[in-house]
MDTraj code that builds the backbone (N, CA, C; nanometers):
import mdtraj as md
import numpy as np

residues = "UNK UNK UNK UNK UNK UNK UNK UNK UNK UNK UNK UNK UNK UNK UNK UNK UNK UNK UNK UNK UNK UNK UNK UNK UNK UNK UNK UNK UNK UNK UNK UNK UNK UNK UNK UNK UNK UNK UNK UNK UNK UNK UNK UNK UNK UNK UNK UNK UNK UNK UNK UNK UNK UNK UNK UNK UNK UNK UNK UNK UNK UNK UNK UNK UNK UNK UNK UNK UNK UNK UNK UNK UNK UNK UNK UNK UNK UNK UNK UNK UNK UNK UNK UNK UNK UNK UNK UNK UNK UNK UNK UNK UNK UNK UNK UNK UNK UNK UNK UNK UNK UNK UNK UNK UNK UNK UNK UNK UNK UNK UNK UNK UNK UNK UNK UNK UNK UNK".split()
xyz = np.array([
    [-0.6978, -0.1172, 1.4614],
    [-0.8149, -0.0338, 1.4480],
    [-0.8689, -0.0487, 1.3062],
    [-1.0017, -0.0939, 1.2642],
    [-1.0523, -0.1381, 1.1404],
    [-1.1875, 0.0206, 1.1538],
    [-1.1046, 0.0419, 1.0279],
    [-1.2264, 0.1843, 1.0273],
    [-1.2959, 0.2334, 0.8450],
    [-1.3726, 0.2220, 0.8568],
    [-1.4659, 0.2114, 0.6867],
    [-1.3604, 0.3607, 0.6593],
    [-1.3684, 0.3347, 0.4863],
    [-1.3470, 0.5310, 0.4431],
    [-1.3421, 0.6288, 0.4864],
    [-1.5102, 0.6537, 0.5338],
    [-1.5950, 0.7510, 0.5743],
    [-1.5215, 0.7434, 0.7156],
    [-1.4623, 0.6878, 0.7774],
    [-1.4320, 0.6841, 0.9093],
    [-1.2244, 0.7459, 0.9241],
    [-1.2245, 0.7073, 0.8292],
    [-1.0575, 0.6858, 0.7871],
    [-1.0707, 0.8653, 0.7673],
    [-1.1401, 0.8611, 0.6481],
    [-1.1546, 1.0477, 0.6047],
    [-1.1779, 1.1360, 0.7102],
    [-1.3012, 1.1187, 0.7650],
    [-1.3208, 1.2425, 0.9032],
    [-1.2015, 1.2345, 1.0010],
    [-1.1625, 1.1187, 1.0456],
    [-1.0677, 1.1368, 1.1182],
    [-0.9308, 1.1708, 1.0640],
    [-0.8956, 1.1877, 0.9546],
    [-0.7976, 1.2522, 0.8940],
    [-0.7893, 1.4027, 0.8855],
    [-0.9737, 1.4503, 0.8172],
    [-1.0336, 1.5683, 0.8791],
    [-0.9753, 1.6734, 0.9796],
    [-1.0281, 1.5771, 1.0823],
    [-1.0196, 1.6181, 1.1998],
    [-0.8879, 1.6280, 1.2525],
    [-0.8229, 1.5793, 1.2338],
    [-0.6798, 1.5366, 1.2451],
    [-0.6399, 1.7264, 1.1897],
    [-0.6081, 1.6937, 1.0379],
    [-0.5955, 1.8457, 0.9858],
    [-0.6093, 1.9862, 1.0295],
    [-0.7777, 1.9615, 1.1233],
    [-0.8442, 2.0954, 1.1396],
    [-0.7688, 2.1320, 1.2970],
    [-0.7461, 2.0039, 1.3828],
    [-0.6578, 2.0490, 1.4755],
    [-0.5401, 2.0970, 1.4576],
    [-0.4610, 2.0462, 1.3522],
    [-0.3115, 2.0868, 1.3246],
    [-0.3151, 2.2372, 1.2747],
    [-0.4037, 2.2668, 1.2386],
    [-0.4096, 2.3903, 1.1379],
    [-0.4446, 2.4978, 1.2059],
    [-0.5232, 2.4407, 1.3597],
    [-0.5607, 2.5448, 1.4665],
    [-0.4524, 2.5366, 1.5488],
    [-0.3645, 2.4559, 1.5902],
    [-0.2348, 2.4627, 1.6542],
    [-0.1592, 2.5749, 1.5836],
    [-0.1519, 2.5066, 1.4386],
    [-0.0176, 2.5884, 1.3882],
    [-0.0573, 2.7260, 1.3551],
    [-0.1891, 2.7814, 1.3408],
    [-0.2434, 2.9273, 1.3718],
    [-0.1960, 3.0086, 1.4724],
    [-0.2262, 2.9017, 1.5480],
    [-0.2046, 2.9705, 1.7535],
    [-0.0633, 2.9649, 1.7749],
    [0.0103, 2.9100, 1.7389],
    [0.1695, 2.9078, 1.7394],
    [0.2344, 2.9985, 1.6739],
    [0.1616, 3.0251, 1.5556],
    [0.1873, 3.1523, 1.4659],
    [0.1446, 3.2519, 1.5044],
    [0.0585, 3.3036, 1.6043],
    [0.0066, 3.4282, 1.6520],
    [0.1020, 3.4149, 1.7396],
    [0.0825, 3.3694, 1.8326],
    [0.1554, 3.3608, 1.9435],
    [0.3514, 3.4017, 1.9602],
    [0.4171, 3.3166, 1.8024],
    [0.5696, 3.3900, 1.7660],
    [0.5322, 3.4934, 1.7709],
    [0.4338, 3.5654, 1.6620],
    [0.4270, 3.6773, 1.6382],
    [0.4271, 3.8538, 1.7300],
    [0.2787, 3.7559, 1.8003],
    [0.2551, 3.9140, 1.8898],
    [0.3564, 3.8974, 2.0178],
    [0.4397, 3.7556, 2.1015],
    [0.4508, 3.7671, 2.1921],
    [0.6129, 3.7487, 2.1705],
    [0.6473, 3.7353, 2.0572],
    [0.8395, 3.6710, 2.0713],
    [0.9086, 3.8124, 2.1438],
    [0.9851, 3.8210, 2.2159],
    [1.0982, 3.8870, 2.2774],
    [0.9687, 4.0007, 2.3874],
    [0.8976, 3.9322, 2.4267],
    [0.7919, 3.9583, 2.5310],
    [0.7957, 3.8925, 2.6511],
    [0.8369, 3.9524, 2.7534],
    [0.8468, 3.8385, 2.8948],
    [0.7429, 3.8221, 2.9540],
    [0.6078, 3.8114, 2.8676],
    [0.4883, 3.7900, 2.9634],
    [0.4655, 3.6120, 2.8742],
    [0.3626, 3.5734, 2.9208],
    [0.3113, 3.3917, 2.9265],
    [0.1593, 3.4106, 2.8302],
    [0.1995, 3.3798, 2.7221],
    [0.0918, 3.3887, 2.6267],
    [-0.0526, 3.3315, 2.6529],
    [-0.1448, 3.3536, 2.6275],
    [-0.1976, 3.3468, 2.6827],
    [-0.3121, 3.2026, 2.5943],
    [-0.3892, 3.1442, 2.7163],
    [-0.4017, 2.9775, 2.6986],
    [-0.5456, 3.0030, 2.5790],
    [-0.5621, 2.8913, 2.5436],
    [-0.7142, 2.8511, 2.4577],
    [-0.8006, 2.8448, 2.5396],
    [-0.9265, 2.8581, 2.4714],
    [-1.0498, 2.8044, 2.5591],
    [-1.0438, 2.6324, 2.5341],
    [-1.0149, 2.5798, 2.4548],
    [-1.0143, 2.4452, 2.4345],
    [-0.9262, 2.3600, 2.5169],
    [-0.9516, 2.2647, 2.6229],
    [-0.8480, 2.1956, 2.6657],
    [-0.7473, 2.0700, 2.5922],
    [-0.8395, 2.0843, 2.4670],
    [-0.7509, 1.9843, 2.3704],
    [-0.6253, 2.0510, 2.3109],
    [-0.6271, 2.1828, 2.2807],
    [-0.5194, 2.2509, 2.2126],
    [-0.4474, 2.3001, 2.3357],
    [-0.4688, 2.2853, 2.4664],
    [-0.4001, 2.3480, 2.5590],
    [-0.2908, 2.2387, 2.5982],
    [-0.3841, 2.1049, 2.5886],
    [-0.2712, 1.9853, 2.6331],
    [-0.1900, 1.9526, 2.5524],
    [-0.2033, 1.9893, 2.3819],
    [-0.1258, 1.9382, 2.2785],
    [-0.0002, 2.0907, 2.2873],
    [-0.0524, 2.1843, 2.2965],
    [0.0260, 2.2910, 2.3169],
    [0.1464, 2.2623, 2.4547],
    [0.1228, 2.1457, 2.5258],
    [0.2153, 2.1450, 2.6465],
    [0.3109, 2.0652, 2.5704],
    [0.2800, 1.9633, 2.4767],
    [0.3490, 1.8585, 2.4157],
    [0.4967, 1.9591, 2.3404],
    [0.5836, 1.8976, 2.3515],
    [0.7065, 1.9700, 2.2183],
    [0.6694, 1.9474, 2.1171],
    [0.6061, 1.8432, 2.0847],
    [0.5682, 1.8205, 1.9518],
    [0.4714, 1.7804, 1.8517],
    [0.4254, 1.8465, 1.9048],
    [0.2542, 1.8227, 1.9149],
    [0.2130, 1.8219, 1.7271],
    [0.2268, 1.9356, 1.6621],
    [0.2535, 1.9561, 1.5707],
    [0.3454, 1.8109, 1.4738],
    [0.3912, 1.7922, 1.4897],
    [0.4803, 1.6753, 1.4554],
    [0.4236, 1.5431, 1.4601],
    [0.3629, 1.5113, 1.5577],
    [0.2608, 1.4172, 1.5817],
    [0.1158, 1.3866, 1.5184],
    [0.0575, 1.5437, 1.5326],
    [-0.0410, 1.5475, 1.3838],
    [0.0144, 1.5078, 1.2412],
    [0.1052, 1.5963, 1.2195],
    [0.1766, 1.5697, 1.0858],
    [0.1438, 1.4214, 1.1024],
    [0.2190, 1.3578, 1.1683],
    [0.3060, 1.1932, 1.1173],
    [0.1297, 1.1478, 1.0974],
    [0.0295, 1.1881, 1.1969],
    [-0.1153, 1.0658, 1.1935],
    [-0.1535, 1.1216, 1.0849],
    [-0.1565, 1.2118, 0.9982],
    [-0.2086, 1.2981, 0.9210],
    [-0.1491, 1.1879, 0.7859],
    [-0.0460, 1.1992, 0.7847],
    [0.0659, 1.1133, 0.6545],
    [-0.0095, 0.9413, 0.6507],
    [0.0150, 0.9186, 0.8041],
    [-0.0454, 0.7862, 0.8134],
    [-0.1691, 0.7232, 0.7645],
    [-0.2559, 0.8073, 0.8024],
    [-0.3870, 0.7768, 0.7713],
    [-0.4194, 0.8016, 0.5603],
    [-0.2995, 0.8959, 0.5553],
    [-0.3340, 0.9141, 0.4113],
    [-0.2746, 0.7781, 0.3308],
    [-0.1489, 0.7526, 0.3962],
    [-0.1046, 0.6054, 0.3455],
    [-0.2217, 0.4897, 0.3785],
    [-0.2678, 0.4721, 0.4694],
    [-0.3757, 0.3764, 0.4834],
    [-0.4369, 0.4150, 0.3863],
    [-0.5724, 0.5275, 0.3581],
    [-0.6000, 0.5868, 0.2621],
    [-0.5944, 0.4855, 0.1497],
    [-0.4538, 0.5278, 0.0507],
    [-0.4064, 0.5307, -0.0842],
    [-0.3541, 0.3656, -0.0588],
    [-0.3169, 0.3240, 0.0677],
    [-0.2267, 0.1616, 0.0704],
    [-0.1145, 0.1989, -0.0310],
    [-0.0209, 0.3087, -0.0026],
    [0.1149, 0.3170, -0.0527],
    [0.1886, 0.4357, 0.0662],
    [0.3240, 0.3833, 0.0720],
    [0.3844, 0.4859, 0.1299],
    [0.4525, 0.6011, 0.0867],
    [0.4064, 0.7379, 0.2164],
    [0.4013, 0.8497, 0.1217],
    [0.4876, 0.9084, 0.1932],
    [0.5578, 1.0234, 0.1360],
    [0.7523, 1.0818, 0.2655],
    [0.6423, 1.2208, 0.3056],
    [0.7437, 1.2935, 0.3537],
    [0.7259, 1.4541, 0.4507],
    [0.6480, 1.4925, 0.3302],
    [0.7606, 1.5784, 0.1871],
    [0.6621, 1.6414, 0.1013],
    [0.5043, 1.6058, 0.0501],
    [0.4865, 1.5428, 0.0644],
    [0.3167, 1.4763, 0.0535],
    [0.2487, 1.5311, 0.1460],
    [0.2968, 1.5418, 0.2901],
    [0.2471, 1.6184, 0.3916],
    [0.1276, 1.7524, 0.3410],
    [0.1756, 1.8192, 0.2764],
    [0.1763, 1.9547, 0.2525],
    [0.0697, 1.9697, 0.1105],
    [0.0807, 1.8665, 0.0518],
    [-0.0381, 1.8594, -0.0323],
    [-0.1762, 1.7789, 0.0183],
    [-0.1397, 1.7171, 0.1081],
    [-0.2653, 1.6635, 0.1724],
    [-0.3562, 1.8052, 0.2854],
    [-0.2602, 1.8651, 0.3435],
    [-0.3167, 1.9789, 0.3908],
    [-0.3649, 2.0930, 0.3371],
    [-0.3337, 2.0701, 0.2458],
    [-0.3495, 2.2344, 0.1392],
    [-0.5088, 2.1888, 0.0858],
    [-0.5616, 2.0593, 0.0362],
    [-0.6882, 2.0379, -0.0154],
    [-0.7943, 2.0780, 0.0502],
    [-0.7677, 2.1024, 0.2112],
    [-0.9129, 2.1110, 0.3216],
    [-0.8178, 2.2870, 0.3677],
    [-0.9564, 2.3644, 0.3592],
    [-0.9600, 2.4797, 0.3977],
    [-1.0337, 2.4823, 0.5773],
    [-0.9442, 2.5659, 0.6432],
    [-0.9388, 2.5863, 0.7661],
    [-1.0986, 2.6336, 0.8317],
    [-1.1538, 2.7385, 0.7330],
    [-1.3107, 2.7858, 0.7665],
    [-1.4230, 2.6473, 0.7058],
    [-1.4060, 2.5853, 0.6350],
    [-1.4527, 2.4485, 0.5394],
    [-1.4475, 2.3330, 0.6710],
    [-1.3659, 2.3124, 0.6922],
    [-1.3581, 2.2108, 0.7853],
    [-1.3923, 2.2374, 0.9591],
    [-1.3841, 2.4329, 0.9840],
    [-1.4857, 2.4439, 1.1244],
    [-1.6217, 2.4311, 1.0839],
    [-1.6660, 2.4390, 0.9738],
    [-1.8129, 2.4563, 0.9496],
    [-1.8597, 2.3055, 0.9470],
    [-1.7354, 2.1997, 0.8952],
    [-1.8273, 2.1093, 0.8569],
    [-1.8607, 2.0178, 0.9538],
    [-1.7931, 2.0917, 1.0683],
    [-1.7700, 1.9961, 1.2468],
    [-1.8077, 2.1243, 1.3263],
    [-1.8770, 2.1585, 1.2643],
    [-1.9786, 2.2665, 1.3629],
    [-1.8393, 2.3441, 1.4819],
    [-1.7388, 2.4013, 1.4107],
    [-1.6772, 2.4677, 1.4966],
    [-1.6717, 2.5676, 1.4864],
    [-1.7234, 2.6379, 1.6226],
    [-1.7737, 2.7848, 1.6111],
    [-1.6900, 2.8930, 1.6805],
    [-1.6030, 2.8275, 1.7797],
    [-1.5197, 2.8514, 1.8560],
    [-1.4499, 2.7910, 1.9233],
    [-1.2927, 2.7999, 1.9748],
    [-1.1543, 2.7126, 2.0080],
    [-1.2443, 2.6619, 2.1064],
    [-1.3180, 2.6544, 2.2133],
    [-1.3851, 2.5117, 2.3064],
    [-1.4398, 2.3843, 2.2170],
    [-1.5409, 2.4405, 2.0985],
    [-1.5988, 2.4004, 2.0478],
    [-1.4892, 2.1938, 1.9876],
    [-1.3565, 2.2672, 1.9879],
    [-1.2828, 2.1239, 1.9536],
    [-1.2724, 1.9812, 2.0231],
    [-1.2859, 2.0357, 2.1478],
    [-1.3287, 1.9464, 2.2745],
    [-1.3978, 1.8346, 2.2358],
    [-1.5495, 1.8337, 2.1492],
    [-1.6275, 1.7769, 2.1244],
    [-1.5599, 1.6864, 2.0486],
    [-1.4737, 1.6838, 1.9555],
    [-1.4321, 1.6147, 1.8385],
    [-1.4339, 1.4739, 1.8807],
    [-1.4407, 1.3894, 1.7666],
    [-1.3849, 1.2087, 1.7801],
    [-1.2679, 1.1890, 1.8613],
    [-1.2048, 1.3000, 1.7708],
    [-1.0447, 1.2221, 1.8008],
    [-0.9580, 1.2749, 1.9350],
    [-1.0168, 1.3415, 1.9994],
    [-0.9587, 1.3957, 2.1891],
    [-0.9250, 1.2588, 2.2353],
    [-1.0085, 1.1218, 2.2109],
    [-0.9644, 0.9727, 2.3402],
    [-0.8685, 0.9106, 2.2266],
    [-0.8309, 0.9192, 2.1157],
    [-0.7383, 0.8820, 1.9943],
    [-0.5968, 0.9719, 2.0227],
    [-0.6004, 1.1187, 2.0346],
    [-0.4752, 1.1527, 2.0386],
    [-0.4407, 1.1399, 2.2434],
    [-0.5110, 1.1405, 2.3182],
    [-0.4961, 1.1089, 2.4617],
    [-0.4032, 1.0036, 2.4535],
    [-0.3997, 0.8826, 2.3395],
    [-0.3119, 0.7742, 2.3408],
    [-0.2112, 0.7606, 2.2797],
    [-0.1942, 0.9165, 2.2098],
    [-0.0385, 0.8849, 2.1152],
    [0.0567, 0.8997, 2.2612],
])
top = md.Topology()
chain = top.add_chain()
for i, resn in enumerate(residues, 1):
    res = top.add_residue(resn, chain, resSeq=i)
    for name in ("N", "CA", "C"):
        top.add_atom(name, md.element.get_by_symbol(name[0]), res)
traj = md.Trajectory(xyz[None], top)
């Protein structure tokens, strides 16, 4: 896959803004529902619903997230790097800048036929 900067960046973006809406919804979800015997309840988005079926869905962002930053920089970078690459893009910054107004709204994104193939 040969992809300019500008192409490398948004989809790294994007990459982020999904992980960050997973790991939100995973975090509400411990929260209000742990030692609750009811079935939490689904997204409007069918992209976070199918990555939410995955075990490791989360894990998988991470690794494309690392990847793309090594393409990026052309050096290899470990886990802790992870965490500074996510911390630079703010969660409300990056729905605004992909017009996301609400959890369907992710559907639209580039990268839904990109992660369909991890």
């Amino acid at each position: 896959m040969n992809l300019t900067e500008k192409e490398l960046q948004m989809l790294q973006e994007q990459f982020i803004l999904v992980y960050k809406v997973i790991r939100q919804d995973n975090t509400y979800k411990s929260f209000y529902y742990k030692d609750m015997n009811v079935k939490s309840p689904k997204s409007t988005s069918n992209l976070i619903n199918e990555l939410n079926e995955l075990e490791n869905a989360e894990e998988l962002l991470k690794n494309a997230i690392v990847e793309l930053e090594e393409i990026k920089k052309q050096k290899e970078l470990n886990d802790e790097n992870f965490h500074e690459i996510i911390e630079k893009y703010d969660l409300r910054d990056l729905k605004e800048k992909y017009f996301i107004k609400e959890p369907k709204d992710l559907d639209e994104l580039d990268i839904k036929i990109l992660l369909t193939s991890l």
